[in-house]
C-alpha positions as CSV (number, residue, x, y, z in Angstrom):
1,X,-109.3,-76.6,11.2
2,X,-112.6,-77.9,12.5
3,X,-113.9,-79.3,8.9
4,X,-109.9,-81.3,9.1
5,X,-110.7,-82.8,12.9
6,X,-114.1,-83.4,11.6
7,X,-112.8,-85.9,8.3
8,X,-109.9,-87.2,10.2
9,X,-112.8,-88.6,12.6
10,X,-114.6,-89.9,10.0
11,X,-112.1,-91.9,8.0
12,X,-110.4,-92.9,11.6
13,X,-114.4,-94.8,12.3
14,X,-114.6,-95.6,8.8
15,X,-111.2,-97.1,8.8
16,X,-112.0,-99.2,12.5
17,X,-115.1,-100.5,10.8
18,X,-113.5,-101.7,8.0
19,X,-111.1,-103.5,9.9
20,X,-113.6,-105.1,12.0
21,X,-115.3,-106.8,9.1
22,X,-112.3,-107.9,7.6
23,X,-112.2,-109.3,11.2
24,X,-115.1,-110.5,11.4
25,X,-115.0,-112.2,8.1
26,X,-111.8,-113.7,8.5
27,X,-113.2,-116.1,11.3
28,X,-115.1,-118.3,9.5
29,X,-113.2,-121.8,9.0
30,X,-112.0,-124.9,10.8
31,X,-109.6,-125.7,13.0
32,X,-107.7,-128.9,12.5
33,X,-105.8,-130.5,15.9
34,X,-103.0,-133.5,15.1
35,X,-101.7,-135.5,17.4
36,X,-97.5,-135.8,18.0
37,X,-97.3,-137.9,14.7
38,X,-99.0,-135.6,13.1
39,X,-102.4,-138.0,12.7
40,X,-105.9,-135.5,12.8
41,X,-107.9,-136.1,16.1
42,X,-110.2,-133.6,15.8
43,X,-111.8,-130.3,14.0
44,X,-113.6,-127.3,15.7
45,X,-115.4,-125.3,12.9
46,X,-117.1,-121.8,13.4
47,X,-118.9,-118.8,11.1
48,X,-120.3,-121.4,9.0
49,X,-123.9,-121.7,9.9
50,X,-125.5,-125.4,10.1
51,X,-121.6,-126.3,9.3
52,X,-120.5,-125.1,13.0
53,X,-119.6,-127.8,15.2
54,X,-116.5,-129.7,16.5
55,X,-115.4,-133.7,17.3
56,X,-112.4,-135.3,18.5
57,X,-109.8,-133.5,20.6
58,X,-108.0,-130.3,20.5
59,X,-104.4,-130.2,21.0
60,X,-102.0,-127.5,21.0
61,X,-101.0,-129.2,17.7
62,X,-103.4,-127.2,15.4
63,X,-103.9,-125.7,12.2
64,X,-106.4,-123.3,11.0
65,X,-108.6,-123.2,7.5
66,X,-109.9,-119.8,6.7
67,X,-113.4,-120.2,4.6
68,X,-116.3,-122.8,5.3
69,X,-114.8,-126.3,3.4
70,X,-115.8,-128.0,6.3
71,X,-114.5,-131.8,5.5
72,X,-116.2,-133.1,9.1
């Protein structure tokens, strides 16, 4: 019974760790903000190193880029 508890804890942390990378690794990318005619007014990239940084204006109109394509 104990050696059971004691694997179930294991894979249960080895399990959260995994899903924190993927996460984790799933942040990296841009997000694009459009204007009501659909028009880009500004990006806001993140996770990608010197690429990071952001212009123009965010809007609730957004999209988001996974990955670090950054077309700034």
């Amino acid at each position: 019974m104990r050696r059971t508890r004691i694997v179930a804890v294991t894979l249960s942390v080895a399990l959260l760790a995994a899903l924190s990378f993927a996460a984790t690794a799933s942040w990296q990318g841009t997000w694009n903000y459009y204007n009501d005619e659909g028009a880009l007014v500004g990006q806001w990239t993140a996770g990608c190193g010197e690429l990071d940084g952001s212009w123009g204006t965010r809007t609730a109109n957004k999209s988001f880029t996974q990955g670090c394509a950054v077309d700034m």
